[in-house]
Each structure stands twice: as structure tokens, then as C-alpha cells.
matplotlib code that plots the C-alpha trace (Angstrom):
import matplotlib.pyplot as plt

x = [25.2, 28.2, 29.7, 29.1, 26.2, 23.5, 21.9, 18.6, 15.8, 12.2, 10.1, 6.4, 3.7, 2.2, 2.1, -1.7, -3.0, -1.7, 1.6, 1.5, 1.0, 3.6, 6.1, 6.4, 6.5, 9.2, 11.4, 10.4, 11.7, 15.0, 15.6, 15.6, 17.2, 19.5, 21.9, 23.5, 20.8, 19.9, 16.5, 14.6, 11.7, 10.5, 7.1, 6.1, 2.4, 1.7, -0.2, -3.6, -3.6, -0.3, -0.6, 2.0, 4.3, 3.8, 4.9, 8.4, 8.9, 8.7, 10.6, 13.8, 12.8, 13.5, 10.4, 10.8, 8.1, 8.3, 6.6, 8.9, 11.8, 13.9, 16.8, 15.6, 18.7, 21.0, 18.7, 19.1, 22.6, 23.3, 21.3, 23.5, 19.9, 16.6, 13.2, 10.3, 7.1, 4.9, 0.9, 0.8, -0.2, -0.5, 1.6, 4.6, 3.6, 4.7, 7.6, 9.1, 8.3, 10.8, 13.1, 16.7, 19.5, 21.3, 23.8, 22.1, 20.8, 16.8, 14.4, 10.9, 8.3, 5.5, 2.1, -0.4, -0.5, -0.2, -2.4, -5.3, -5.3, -3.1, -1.4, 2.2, 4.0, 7.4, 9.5, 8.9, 9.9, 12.9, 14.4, 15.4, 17.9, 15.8, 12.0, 9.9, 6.4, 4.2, 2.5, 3.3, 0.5, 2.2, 4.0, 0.9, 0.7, -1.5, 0.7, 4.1, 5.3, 6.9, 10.5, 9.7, 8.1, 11.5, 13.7, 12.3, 12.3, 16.2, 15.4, 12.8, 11.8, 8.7, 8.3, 5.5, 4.1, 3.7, 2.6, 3.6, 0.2, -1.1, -2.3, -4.9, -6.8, -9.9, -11.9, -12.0, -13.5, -15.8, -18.1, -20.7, -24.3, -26.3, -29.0, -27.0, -24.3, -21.5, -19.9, -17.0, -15.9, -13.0, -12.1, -13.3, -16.9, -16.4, -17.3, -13.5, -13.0, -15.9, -17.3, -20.2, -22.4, -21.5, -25.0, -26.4, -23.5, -25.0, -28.6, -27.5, -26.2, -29.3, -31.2, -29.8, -29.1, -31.6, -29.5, -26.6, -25.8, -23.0, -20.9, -19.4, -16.0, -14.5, -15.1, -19.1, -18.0, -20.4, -22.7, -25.5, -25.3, -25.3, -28.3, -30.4, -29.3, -30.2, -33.4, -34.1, -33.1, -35.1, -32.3, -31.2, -31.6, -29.0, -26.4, -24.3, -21.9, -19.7, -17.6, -13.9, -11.9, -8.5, -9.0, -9.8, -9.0, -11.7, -14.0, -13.1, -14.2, -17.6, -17.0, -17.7, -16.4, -14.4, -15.8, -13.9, -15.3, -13.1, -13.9, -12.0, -10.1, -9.2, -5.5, -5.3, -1.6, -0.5, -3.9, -2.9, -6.9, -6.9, -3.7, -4.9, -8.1, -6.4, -3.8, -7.3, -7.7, -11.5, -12.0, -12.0, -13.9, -12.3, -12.5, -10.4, -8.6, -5.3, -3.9, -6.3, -5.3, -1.9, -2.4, -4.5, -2.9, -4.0, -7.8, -10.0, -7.2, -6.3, -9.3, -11.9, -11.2, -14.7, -14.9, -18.8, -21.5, -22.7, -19.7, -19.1, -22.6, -21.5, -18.4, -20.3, -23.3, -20.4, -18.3, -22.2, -23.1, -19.6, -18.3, -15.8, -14.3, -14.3, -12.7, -9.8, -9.9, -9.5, -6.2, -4.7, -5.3, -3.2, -0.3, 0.0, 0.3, 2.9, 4.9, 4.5, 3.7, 5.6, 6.8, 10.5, 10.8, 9.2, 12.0, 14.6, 14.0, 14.1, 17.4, 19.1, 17.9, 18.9, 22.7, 23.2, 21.7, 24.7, 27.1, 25.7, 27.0, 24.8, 23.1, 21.1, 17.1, 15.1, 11.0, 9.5, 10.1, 8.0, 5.1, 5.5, 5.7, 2.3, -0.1, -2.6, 0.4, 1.1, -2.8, -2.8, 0.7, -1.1, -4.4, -4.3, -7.8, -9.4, -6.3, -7.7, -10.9, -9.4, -6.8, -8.5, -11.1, -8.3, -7.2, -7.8, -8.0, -11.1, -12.9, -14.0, -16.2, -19.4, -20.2, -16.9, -16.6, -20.0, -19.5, -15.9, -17.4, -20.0, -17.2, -15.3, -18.4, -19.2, -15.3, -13.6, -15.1, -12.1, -11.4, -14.5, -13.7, -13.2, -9.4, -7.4, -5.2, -8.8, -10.0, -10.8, -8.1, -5.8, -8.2, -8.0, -4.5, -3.8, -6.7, -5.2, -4.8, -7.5, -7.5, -7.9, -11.0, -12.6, -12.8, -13.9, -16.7, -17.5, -18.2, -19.9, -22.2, -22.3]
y = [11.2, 11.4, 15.0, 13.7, 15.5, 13.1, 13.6, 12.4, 12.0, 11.7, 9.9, 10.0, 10.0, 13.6, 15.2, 15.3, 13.6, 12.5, 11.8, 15.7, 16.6, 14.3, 13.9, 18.3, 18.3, 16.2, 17.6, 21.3, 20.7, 18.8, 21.8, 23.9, 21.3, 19.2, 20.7, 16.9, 15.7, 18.0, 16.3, 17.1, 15.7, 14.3, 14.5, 12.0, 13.4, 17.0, 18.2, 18.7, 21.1, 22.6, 23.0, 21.0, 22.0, 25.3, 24.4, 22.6, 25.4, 28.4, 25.8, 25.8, 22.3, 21.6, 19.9, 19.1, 17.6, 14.6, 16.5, 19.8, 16.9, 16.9, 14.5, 11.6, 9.5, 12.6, 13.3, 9.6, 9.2, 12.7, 11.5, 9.6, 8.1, 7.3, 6.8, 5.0, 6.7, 3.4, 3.2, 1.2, 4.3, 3.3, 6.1, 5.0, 1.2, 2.7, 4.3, 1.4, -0.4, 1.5, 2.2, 3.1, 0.7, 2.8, 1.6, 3.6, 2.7, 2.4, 2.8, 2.2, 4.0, 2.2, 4.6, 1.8, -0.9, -4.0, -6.4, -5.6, -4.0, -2.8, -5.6, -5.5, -8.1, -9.5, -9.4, -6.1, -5.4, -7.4, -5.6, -2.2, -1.4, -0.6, -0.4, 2.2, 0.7, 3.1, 0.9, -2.4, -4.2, -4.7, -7.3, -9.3, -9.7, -12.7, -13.7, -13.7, -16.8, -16.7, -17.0, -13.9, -11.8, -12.4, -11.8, -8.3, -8.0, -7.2, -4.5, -2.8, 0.3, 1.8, 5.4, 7.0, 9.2, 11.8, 15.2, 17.7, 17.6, 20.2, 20.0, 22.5, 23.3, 24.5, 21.1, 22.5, 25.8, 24.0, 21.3, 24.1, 22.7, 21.6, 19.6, 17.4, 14.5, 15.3, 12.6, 13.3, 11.6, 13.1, 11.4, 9.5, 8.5, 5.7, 2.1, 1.4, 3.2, 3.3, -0.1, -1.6, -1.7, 2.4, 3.4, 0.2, 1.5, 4.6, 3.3, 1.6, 4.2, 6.3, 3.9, 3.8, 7.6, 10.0, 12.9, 11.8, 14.0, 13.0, 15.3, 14.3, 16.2, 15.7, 15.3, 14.6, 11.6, 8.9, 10.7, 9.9, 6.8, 7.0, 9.5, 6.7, 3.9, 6.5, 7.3, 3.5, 4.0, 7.0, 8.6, 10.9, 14.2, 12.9, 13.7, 16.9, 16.7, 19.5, 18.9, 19.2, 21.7, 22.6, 23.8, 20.1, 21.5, 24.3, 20.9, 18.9, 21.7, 21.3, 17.6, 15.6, 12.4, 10.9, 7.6, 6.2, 2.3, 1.7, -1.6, -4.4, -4.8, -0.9, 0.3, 2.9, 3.0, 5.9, 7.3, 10.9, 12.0, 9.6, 10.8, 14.4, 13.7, 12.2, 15.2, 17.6, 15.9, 14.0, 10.4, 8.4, 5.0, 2.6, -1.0, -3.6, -4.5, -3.5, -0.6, 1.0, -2.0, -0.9, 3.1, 2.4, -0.1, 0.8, 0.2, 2.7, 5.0, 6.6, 5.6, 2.5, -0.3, -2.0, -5.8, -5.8, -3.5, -3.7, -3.5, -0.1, 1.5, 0.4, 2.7, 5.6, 5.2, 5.3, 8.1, 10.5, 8.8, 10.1, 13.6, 14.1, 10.4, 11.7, 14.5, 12.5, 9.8, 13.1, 14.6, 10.8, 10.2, 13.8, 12.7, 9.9, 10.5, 13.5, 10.6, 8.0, 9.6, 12.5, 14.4, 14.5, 11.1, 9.6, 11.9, 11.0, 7.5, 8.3, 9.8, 7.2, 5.2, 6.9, 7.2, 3.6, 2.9, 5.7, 3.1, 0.4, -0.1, 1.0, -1.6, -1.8, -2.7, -4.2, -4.5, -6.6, -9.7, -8.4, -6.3, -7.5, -5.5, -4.8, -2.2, -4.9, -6.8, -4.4, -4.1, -7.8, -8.2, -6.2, -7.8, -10.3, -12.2, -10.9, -12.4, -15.0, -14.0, -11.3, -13.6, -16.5, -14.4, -13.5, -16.9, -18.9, -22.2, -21.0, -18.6, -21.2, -22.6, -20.2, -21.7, -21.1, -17.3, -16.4, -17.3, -15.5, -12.3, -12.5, -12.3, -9.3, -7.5, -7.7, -7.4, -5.8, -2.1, -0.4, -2.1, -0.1, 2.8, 5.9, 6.8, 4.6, 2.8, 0.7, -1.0, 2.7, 4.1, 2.1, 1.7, 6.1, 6.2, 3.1, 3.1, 1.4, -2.0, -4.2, -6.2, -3.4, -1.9, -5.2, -5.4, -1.8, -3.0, -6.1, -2.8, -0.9, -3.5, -3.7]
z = [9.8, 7.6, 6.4, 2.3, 0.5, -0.9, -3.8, -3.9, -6.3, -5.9, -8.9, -8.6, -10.7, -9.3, -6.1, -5.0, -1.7, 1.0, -1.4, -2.0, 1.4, 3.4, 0.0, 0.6, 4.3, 4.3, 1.6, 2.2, 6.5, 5.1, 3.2, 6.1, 8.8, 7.0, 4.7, 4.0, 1.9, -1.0, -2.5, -5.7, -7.1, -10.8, -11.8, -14.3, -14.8, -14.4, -11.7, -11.7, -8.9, -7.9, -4.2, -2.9, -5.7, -5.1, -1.2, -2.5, -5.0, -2.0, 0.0, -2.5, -4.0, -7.2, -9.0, -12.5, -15.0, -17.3, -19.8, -19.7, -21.2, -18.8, -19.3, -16.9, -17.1, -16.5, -13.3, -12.6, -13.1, -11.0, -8.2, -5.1, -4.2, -5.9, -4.2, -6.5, -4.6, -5.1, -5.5, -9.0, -10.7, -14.4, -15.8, -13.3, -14.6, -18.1, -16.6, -14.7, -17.7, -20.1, -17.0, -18.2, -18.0, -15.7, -12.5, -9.4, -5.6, -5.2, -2.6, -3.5, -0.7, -0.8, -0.4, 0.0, 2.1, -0.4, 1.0, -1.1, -4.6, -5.7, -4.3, -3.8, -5.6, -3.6, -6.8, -6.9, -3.2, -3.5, -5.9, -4.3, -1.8, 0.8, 1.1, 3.1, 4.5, 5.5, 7.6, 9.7, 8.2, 5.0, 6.2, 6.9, 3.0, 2.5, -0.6, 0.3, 2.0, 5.7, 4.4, 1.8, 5.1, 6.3, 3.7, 3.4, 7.1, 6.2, 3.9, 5.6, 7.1, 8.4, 7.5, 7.5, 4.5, 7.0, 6.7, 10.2, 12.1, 13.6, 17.3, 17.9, 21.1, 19.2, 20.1, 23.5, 22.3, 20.3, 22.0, 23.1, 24.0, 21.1, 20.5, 18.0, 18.5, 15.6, 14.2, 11.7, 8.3, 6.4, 3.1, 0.0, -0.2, -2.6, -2.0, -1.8, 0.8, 3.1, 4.6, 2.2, 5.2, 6.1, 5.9, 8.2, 10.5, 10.5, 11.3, 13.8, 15.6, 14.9, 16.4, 19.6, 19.1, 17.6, 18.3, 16.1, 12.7, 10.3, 8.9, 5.8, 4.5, 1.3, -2.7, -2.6, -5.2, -4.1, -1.5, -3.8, -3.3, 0.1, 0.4, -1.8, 1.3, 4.3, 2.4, 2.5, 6.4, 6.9, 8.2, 4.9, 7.1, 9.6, 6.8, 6.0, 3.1, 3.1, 0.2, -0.4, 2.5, 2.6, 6.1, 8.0, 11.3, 10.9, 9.5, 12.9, 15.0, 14.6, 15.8, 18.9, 17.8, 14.5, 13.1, 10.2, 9.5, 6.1, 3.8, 4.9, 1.9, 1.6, -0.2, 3.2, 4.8, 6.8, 7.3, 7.9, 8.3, 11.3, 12.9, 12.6, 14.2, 17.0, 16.9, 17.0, 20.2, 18.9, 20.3, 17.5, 16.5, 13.7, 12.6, 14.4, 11.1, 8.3, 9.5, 11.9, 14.7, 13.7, 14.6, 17.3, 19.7, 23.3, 22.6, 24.8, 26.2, 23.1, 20.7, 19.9, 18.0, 16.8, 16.1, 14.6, 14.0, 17.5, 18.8, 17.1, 18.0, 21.8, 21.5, 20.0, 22.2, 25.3, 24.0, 23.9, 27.3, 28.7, 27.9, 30.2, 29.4, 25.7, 26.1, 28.5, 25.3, 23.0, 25.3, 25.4, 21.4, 20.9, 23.5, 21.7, 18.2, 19.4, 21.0, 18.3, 15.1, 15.6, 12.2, 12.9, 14.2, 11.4, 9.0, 10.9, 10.5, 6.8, 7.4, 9.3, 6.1, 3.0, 4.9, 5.4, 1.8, 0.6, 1.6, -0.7, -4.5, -7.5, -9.5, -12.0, -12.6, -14.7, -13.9, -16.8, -15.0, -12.2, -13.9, -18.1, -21.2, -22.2, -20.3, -19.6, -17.8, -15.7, -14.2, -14.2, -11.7, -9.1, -8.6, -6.1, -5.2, -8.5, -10.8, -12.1, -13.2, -15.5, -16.4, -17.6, -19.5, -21.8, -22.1, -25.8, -24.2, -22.0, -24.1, -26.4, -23.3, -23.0, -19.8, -18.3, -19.9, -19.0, -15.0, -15.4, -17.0, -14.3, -11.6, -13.7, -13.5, -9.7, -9.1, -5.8, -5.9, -6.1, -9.5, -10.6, -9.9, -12.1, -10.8, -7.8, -10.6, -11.9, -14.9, -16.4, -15.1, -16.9, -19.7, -20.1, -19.8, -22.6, -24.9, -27.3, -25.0, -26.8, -23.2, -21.2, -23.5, -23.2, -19.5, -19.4, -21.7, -19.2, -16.7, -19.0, -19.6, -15.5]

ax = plt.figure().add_subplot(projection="3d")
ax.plot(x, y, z, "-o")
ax.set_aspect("equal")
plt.show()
């Protein structure tokens, strides 16, 4: 590390999340432990709770809001070093739309994993000085070619949008004899998130285990919808939603196990809820798929890796069957994320990183060739499999064909869930934030009408 102060300035669109969380770890531990890089951050929304704020501001991080007017191209011009916190928000859509035609070096730190929506577009990564992943599965982006994987092979860096775990003993204190088996779920509910077949998984596993309760902890968005498909199951009073907690380690206490089977086509990169589970010391059951396969490499010595539905009710029927293999599964999993995923590894990475992009001259961007000018552009650049569809439903030359537009509305209407949602950078949410965007309102229509 050099002797020359950096400057360097954080832009993202708000700090909640797992953004929040790991953006004020990191920043709030640099303040105390590196005194070469001073770091500040930009809010371009303002917070809608100001926990993690509140943790940079006791830290001696400045934050500063869009809103307050702040000179952004002063900050921008002041700062050695610029990171882009990435997750196709619309509001940073806008902003990278209008962004100032200033000289100044870029990192863009990507907070989802690209391969499914919002997809990463390779324009967009090739741009930038440098790019941070926060997962190795990005590169296995379906829609970049093999010479583009390896062009931004040469600008890459893995660094994980991690928050300092904590590695508590209370597991230990906590699996006392009861009549039910636990297993844990921390995180969203939604359809975008969890697998579409969650609740059969859950059957399943009834089935072969009547003693098995799930405990469900987080925002009780969608647990309706998953109390109707367990009523269907009969297995409604095998679920516990506990709602939103602050305090997950207190949550994973009360666990035996930690199941997590994500849709396929989930936006998850990091996956702090996983690493902490596996920090708690729980056994943990995932998908073998995106970045799961990626966190958990060394399948039934630190944690289970599940290639079908049967396959997954095997592991959980084997971790009940086997309590003292659990809890060895449970030690391994928290050795291992220490050693792997360990906090100041993963920020010294990021240090190593933002020094050698210091050495590298500014330049100037310009994102309208990548994302467009117009709001409905820039939800369009980021679709991926569902592209078309939208596309071509706004297209003159097909809309005159009511065949053609009633088979494309059709598809629009039963599109990837996540594009439904009411937040997660979907139809709506982009609709809300640019009502004006006659596009945008009339594929919010085609899900009203859904």
C-alpha cells in the first residue's frame, strides 16, 4: 500500500440490506484501520430506515444525500476513486443516465449476480476501471460470449458485499430436547426468491418427517401465499413466521438446521444470511445451483448441496437421523467461512484493488449507449430471457397483428416473478418511480389486468 491518501466516493442508491449492512461494515472498519483511504458515501434516495447510516455516521463516515443538494460533481471531481454500488435500481438508472461529463476512475460493485434479472449487461461492465463481483458465478453469464468472460477476466475482482459475521457458540446451548425438528429460513418470502416448488419441498420433508416445524424469519411479505399451498398440503401448522428481527443470531438459536432452496433464476450474490448461518455453526441444506454451489464447495463436510427434491429431503432426513454428524457439519461450516469468507480478507482484497486502480488515468463516461435515454430503456437493457416479449409489445410493426400481441401480452403477464414484484427494480417499481413513462404504465396495466 502506498503512503498517498485516497479519496474515495461511494454512490448508491440507499443503504438498506445487505448493501447497508456490508457497504457500513466495511467503511466504518477502514475508518478505524486504514488511515490511507478516507471513504465517504452519496446517497441518491434517502433512507427509509437509517440504521446503517446511523452506523457510518458514529463511525466518522461522511454520508451525504442527493436530496440535501449537495454538489455531486464537486464530490465527484474531489474524489481520487469512485465506486457505482450496482443492483439496476431505477433511481441510479436515472442517475447514470444524466451522469456528469466529468474525467474520474470507476469501479462499479456489482450487488447482484447478473445472470438473471436484473441482468448485467457487458457494456456496462466494460466500461469501468475495475469491477467487483460479489460472487464467482457472474462470470457464468449466459449472455456474454467466451471472449467477453475473458476480457473482463482482466478487470475483475471478487469481493464480497460482506458484512463482519459473528461466530456465536449459542447453537451449542441451544439444541435442548424437544419434540420438534427446527428448520430455519431467514430472508424474503417472495416468489423471486424462494423456489416455486418451496411448499412441495416442505411436504416432502414432512412426509418422511412428521416432527419437522419451519420457522420462518423475515418481512411476512408473501407468507400468505404460502400458508394457502401448505393448507392444500395439510401441513399449515408446521409453519412459524416470525417476522422481521434485527437480532438473526437470537432467530438461529432456536434452529437445528438452515434450509435455503432459492428459485433458480434468483438475483442472490453474496448471500450474507447463508454465511452467517454457517458462521452460527447450523448445518445447512441449499440448491446445487448460481451461487450456493459457489459458497458451498466441499459438499457434506461443510454443508449439503441438493440436486432434486428427493435429493434435498435425503439430506434433511440424514442431518435429524444424525445429531452428532450435524453438529460436526455445524463446527466444519463455521471453520470454514472464518477461513474463506473471512471479513478482513474479503476488505483487503478491496484494498489491494482500489490502490492499483489509483495508478490508472481518469476518464470519462458516458452510459446511454449501454442503458438509453428514456426510463422505459433503461428497464428494458436489463431484462435478459424476458427482453423480447416487452420489447416487441411496444413495437408498431407487431402491434397491428392481434394474434401476435395477444400471445406477447400473454407472456408479459405470466413473466419471471421477480418482474412482478412490488419493489426488486420490477415493472411497478420502475413504473412508481417514472409515472409518466407511457411504456412503463402500460406494462403495469398488462399486470394489473394479471
Amino acid at each position: 500500500m502506498s503512503n498517498t491518501i485516497l479519496n474515495i466516493l461511494h454512490i448508491t442508491t440507499h443503504l438498506g440490506g445487505g448493501v447497508g449492512k456490508a457497504l457500513s461494515s466495511i467503511v466504518t472498519h477502514e475508518q478505524k484501520f486504514n488511515p490511507w483511504h478516507k471513504h465517504k458515501i452519496l446517497l441518491l434516495d434517502d433512507p427509509e430506515k437509517d440504521q446503517f447510516v446511523s452506523i457510518c455516521r458514529r463511525g466518522g463516515i461522511d454520508v451525504l444525500l442527493k436530496s440535501r443538494h449537495f454538489d455531486v460533481d464537486s464530490e465527484l471531481e474531489k474524489a481520487d476513486i469512485v465506486v457505482l454500488h450496482w443492483w439496476h435500481h431505477p433511481i441510479m438508472a436515472l442517475f447514470l443516465a444524466n451522469f456528469p461529463v466529468i474525467s474520474l476512475r470507476l469501479v462499479l460493485w456489482v450487488h447482484v449476480n447478473g445472470c438473471y434479472y436484473p441482468c448485467l449487461p457487458y457494456d456496462f461492465v466494460a466500461l469501468p476501471h475495475k469491477t467487483f463481483f460479489t460472487s464467482p458465478f457472474s462470470l457464468e453469464n449466459a449472455y456474454w460470449t467466451s471472449q467477453q468472460k475473458n476480457d473482463i477476466k482482466q478487470r475483475l475482482a471478487v469481493v464480497y458485499g460482506l458484512g463482519e459475521l459473528e461466530f456465536s457458540s449459542k447453537i451449542s446451548c441451544a439444541r435442548t430436547a424437544r419434540k420438534d425438528f427446527v428448520i430455519g429460513y431467514v430472508g424474503t418470502m417472495s416468489s423471486s426468491k424462494l423456489h416455486p416448488q418451496f411448499v412441495e419441498y416442505c411436504a416432502a420433508v414432512v412426509k418422511r418427517l412428521p416432527d419437522a416445524r419451519f420457522v420462518m424469519v423475515g418481512d411476512i411479505a408473501g407468507s400468505n401465499e404460502i400458508l394457502r399451498k401448505a393448507a392444500e398440503y395439510h401441513i399449515k401448522d408446521r409453519f412459524v413466521f416470525t417476522g422481521y428481527s434485527t437480532r438473526i443470531d437470537d432467530e438461529m438459536s432456536g434452529f437445528d438446521i438452515f434450509a435455503y432452496p432459492l428459485n433458480p433464476k434468483h438475483f442472490g450474490t453474496t448471500e450474507n444470511v447463508l454465511l452467517e448461518a454457517m458462521a452460527f455453526g447450523l448445518p445447512v441444506v441449499v440448491l446445487n445451483q448460481n451461487t450456493e454451489k459457489h459458497i458451498i464447495n466441499n459438499h457434506k463436510t461443510v454443508g449439503f448441496l441438493a440436486d432434486s427434491i428427493d435429493h434435498y429431503v435425503e439430506c434433511i432426513v440424514y442431518l435429524h437421523d444424525n445429531p452428532q454428524e450435524r453438529a460436526l457439519i455445524g463446527a466444519n461450516a463455521r471453520e470454514y467461512v472464518k477461513n474463506q469468507f473471512a471479513f478482513e480478507k474479503n476488505v483487503e482484497i478491496m484494498r489491494i484493488e482500489f490502490d492499483e486502480v489509483a495508478c490508472m488515468p481518469k476518464k470519462q463516461f458516458n452510459f446511454v449507449n449501454v442503458f438509453g435515454t428514456e426510463s422505459y430503456e433503461w428497464f428494458l437493457a436489463c431484462l435478459g430471457e424476458d427482453y423480447a416479449s416487452f420489447a416487441d409489445s411496444i413495437d408498431d410493426r407487431i402491434r397491428s397483428n392481434t394474434e401476435e400481441m395477444a400471445m406477447i401480452t400473454n407472456k408479459i403477464k405470466s413473466c419471471s416473478p421477480i418482474l412482478r414484484e412490488k419493489n426488486k427494480s420490477s415493472i411497478r417499481h420502475f413504473s412508481s418511480i417514472f409515472p409518466n413513462d407511457v411504456n412503463l404504465s402500460y406494462w403495469n396495466s398488462l399486470l394489473d389486468e394479471a
